[in-house]
N, C-alpha and C positions, 0 to 999 in steps of 0.2 A: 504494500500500500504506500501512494507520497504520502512524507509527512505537508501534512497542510497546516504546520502553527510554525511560526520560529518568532524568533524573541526579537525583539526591537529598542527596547530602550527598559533600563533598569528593571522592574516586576511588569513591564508590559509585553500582549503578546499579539501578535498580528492570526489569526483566524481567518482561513480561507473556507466561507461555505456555499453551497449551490442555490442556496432559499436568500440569503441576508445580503451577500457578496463579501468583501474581507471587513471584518470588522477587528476593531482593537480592543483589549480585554486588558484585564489585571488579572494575574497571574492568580491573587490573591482570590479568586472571584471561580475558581474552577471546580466544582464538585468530585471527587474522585469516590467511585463506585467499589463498594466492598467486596462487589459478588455482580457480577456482570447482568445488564437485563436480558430478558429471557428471550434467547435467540441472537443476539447480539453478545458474542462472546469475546471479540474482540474491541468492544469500544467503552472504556472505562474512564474515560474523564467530558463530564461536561459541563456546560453554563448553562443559566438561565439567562434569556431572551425575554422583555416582554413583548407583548404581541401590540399595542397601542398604548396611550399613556391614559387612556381610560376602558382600558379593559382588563376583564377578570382573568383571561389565558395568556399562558407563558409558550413558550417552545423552550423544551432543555436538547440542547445542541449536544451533537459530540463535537469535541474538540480538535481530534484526529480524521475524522472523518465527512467528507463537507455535503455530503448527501443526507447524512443522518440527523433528522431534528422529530422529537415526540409534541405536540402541540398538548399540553398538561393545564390542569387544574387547578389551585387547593381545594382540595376537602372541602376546607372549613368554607368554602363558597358553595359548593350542595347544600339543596333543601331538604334533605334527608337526616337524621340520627345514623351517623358515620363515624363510628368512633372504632376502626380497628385494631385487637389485640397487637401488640408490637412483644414477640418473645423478649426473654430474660436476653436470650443467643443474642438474639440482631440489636438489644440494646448495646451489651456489651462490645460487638463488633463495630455498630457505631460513637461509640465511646459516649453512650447517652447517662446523663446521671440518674440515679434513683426518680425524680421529679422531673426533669428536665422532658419538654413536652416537644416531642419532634414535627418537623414540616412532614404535609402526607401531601403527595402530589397523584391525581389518578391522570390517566394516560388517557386520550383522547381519539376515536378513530371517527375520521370526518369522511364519509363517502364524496367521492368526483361529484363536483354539481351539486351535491344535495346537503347541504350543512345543517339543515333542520332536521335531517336524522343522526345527527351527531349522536355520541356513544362516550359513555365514559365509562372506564376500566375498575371496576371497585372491587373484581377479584386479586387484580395485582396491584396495586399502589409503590410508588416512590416512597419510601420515610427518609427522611434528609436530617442528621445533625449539622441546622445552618452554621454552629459558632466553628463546629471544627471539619464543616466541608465535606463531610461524609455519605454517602445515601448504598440503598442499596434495594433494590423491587422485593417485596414480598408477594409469599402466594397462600390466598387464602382458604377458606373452608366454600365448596364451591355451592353447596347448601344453601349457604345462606347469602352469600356476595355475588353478584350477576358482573359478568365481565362487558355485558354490553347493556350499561343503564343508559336508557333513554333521556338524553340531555334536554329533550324538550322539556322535562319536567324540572328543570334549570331555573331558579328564580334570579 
């Protein structure tokens, strides 16, 4: 694969992607992934993108890869009661403390053309430790999480 990042000046990095064009980041601003998302096994570092300066979606970019961007969530923007279990594991592995209440991002699939039947992923979510840049996708109890929630129902 090219690499498509190289450094430009002290903690900056220049970002080459197909959706954004090159954009310039802080070094300091790059999520690095615990545990790869599911299918993607080689893209472990990204940012977040937001998608307009008044809207609720992000794109979390891979870093390496300039094709690769998920159009995500927060949670806490569902109108739902979405509070999913986060293991002892995946706290530990994102160095989350006892209380420390982590970012849940769910993942987004927007059909060609048709954005009102948007989907959001609530059997795998993103949990992100923001302070120490961590995330890594959980998979949850498929019982009771639907991977393709109906976004209309998006307040």
């Amino acid at each position: 694969m090219e690499n498509t990042a190289e450094v430009i000046t002290g903690r900056g990095m220049l970002i080459h992607t197909s959706r954004f064009g090159d954009i310039e980041i802080d070094e300091d601003k790059i999520i690095t992934m615990t545990s790869p998302i599911l299918g993607f096994p080689d893209d472990r570092q990204f940012i977040l993108i937001p998608h307009g300066p008044d809207s609720p979606f992000w794109w979390l970019q891979a870093v390496q890869n300039p094709s690769l961007a998920f159009a995500v969530l927060q949670a806490a923007c569902l109108n739902i009661s979405y509070e999913p279990e986060i293991s002892r594991l995946t706290r530990d592995e994102l160095s989350l403390s006892g209380d420390e209440a982590p970012e849940i991002l769910v993942i987004l699939t927007i059909p060609p053309g048709r954005p009102q039947e948007m989907t959001a992923n609530l059997l795998g979510p993103v949990v992100i430790n923001i302070t120490k840049r961590l995330a890594r996708q959980i998979v949850l109890d498929d019982k009771h999480y639907n991977p393709c929630w109906p976004l209309s129902d998006y307040k």
